[in-house]
C-alpha positions as CSV (number, residue, x, y, z in Angstrom):
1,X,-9.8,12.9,-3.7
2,X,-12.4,10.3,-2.6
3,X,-13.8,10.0,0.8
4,X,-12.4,5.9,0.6
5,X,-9.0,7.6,-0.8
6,X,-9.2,9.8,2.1
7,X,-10.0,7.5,4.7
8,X,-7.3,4.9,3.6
9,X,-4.6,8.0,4.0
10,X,-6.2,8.1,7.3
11,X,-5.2,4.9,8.5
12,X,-2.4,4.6,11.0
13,X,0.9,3.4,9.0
14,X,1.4,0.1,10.4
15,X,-2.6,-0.6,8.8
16,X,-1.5,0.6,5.6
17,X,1.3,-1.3,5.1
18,X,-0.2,-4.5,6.3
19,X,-3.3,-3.8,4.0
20,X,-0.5,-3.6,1.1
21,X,1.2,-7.5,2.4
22,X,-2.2,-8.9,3.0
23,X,-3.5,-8.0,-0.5
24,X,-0.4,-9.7,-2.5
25,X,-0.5,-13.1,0.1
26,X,-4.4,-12.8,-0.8
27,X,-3.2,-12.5,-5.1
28,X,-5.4,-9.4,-5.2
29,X,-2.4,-7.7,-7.5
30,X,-5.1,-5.3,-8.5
31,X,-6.0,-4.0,-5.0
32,X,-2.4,-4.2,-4.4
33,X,-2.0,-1.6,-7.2
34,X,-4.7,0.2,-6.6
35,X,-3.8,1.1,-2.6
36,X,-0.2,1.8,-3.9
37,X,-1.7,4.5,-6.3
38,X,-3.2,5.7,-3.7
39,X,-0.5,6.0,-1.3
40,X,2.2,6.8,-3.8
41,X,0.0,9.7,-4.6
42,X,-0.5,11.6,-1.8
43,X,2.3,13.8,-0.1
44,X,3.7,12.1,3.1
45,X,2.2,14.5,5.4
46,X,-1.6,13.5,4.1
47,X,-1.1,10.4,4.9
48,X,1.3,8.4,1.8
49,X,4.3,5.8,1.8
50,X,6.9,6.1,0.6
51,X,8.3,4.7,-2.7
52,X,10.9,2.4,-1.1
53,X,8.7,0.8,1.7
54,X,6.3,-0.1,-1.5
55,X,8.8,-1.7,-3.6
56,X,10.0,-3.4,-0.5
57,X,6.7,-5.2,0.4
58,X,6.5,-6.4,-3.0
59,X,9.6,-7.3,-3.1
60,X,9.8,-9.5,0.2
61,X,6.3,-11.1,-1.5
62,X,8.3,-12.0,-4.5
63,X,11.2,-13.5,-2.9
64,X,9.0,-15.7,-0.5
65,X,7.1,-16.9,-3.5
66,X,10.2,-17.3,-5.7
């Protein structure tokens, strides 16, 4: 793992989740994918999100834009 994997794992939830909703209202689709790699990745405990708060950020982004 990375030191900037790392240090996004390290962030404090509420951070990561936001980074995730600010990237799609940005259209950065590609950082968007790339943090959820990163998060879907790693085991809860070090730091990941779970599947289903994932697919509900992007979902929420495509039903405001839809």
């Amino acid at each position: 793992m990375t030191t900037e994997q790392q240090m996004i794992l390290n962030f404090p939830r509420e951070i990561k989740i936001q980074c995730l909703k600010d990237a799609l209202e940005q259209d950065k689709f590609g950082v968007f994918m790339g943090l959820s790699k990163i998060l879907l990745d790693a085991p809860l405990n070090e730091g990941g999100l779970e599947t289903e708060v994932i697919e509900q950020i992007h979902n929420e982004h495509l039903n405001k834009n839809s």
